[in-house]
VMD Tcl script that draws the C-alpha trace (Angstrom):
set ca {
  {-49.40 113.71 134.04}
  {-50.03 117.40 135.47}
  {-53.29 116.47 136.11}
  {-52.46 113.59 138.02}
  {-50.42 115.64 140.29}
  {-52.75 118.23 140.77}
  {-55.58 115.48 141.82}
  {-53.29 113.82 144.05}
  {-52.05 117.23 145.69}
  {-55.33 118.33 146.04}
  {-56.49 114.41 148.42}
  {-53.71 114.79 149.91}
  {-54.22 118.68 151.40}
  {-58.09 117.83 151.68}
  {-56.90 114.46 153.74}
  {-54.34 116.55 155.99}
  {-57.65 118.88 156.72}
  {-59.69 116.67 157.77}
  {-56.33 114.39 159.45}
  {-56.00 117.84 161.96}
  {-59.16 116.04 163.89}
  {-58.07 112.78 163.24}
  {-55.31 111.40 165.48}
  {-54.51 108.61 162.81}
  {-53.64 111.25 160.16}
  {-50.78 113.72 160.31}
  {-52.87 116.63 159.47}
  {-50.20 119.24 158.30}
  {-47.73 116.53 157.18}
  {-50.12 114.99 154.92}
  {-50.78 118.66 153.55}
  {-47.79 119.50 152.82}
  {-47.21 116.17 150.65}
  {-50.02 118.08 148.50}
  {-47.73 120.76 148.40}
  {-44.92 118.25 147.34}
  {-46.84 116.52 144.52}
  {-47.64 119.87 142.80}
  {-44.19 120.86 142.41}
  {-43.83 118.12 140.01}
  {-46.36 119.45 137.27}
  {-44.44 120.93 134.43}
  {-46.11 124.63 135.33}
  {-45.04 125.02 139.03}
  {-42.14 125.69 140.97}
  {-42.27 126.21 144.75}
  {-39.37 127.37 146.12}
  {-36.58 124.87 147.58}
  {-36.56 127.00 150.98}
  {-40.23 127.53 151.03}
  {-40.65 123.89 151.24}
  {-38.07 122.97 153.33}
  {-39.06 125.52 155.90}
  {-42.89 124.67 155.12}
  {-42.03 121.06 156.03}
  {-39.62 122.30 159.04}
  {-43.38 123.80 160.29}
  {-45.31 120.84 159.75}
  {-43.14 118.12 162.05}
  {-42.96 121.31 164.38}
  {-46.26 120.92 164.85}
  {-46.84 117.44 164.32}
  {-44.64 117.26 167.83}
  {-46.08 119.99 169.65}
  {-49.33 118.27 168.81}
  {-48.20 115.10 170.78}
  {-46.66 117.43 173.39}
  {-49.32 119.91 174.07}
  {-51.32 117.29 175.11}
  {-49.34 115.55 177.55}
  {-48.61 118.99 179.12}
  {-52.53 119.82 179.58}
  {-52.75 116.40 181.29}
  {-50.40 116.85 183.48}
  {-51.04 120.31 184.62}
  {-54.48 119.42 185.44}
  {-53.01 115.75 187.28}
  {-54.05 113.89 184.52}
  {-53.02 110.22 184.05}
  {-52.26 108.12 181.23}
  {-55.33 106.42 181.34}
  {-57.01 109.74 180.83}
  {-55.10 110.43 177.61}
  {-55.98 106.62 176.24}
  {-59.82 107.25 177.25}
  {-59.33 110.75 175.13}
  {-58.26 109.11 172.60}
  {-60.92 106.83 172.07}
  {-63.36 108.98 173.21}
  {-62.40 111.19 170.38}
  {-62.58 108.34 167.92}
  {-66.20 107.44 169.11}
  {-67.24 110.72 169.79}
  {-66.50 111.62 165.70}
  {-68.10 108.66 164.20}
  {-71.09 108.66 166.46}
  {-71.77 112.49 167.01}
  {-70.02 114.14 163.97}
  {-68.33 117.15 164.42}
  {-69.79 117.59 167.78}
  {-67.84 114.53 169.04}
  {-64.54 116.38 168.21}
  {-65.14 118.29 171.66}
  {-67.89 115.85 173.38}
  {-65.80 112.57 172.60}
  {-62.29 113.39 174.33}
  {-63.64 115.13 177.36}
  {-65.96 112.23 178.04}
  {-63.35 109.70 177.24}
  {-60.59 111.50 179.63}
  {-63.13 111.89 182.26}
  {-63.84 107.99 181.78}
  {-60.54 106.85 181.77}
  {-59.62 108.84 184.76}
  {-62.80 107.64 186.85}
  {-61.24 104.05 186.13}
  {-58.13 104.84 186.65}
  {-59.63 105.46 190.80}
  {-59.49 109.32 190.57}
  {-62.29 111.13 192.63}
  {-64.63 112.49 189.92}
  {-63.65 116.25 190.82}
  {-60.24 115.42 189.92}
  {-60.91 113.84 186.74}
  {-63.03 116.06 186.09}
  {-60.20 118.60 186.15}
  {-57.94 115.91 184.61}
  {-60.10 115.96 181.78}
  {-60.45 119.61 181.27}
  {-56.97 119.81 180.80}
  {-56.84 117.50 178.30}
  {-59.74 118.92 176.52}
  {-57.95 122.09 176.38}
  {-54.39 120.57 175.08}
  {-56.37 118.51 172.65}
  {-58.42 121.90 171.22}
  {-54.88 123.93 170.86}
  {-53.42 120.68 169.20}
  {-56.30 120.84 166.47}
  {-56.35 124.73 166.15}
  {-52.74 124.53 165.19}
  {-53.11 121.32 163.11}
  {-55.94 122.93 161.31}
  {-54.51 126.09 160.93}
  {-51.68 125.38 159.21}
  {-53.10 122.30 157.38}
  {-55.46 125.23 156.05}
  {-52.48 127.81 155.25}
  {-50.68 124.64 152.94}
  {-54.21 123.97 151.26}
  {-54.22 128.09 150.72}
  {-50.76 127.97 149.18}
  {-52.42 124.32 147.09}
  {-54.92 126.61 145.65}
  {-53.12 129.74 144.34}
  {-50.28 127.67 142.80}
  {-53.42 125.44 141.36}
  {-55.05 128.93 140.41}
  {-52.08 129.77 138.24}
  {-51.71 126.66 136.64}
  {-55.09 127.48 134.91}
  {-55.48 130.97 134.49}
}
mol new
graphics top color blue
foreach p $ca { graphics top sphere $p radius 0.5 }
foreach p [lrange $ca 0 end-1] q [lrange $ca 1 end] { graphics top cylinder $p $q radius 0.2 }
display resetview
C-alpha cells in the first residue's frame, strides 16, 4: 500500500508543477495533496502544523494567483475582455508553441481581446503588458512553491528508502 501512496504523491506534486502554468490545475494545491498522500505510508509522518500551515500557503496563493492578475489589468486599464483573451491565449499559446506560448500566448491573447473590446492598440497594448506581468508573478509564485512541496515530496520519499 506504501507504494501506492508514494506513486500517487509523487502525480500528484509532478501534476501541481506542471498545473502552476496551467490555469485549469491548482498548481500548489494539487502539490500539496502529494504531500497529503505520503503521510499515509506506514514510514512517514509530516507534522500536523507543517501541513496545516503548508496548506494555509497553498490557497494563499491559489488566491493571490486570481488576484494578482486582476490587479495588473487594471493598473495598466485593462478590461475583462483582455483577461478572457489571456486566458485563451495562454491555452493556445501552450499547446501550439510549447513552453514559449506560456509568455507569447497571454500577451497576444490580452492584446486581442482588448483590440476587440474597441481599445486603441497603444492602450491595449499597455493593457496587455500588465496582464503579462500579473500573469508571470502568478506562475513564479505557483511554481515556486509547487517546487518547494515537490522538494519536501522528495526528502520524505528519500527517507523512506534509505
Amino acid at each position: 500500500m506504501d507504494q501506492l501512496f508514494i506513486v500517487l504523491g509523487l502525480i500528484l506534486c509532478i501534476t501541481g508543477l506542471l498545473g502552476s502554468f496551467v490555469p485549469i490545475i491548482p498548481g500548489p494545491i494539487t502539490s500539496w495533496f502529494g504531500l497529503l498522500v505520503i503521510n499515509f505510508t506506514s514510514t512517514t509522518e509530516l507534522n500536523y502544523s507543517f501541513l496545516l500551515i503548508s496548506f494555509m500557503i497553498a490557497v494563499f496563493v491559489f488566491t493571490l494567483d486570481i488576484i494578482i492578475p486582476i490587479i495588473g489589468l487594471k493598473k495598466f486599464g485593462g478590461t475583462k475582455k483582455g483577461m478572457i483573451g489571456a486566458t485563451i491565449g495562454l491555452l493556445l499559446g501552450l499547446f501550439i508553441l510549447g513552453p514559449l506560448g506560456i509568455i507569447i500566448g497571454p500577451f497576444v491573447g490580452a492584446l486581442s481581446g482588448e483590440i476587440t473590446g474597441e481599445l486603441k492598440l497603444g492602450k491595449a497594448v499597455k493593457a496587455s503588458i500588465g496582464t503579462l506581468i500579473g500573469f508571470i508573478a502568478g506562475v513564479t509564485m505557483k511554481f515556486s512553491i509547487s517546487l518547494v512541496y515537490f522538494i519536501f515530496y522528495l526528502i520524505e520519499v528519500k527517507n523512506i528508502f534509505f
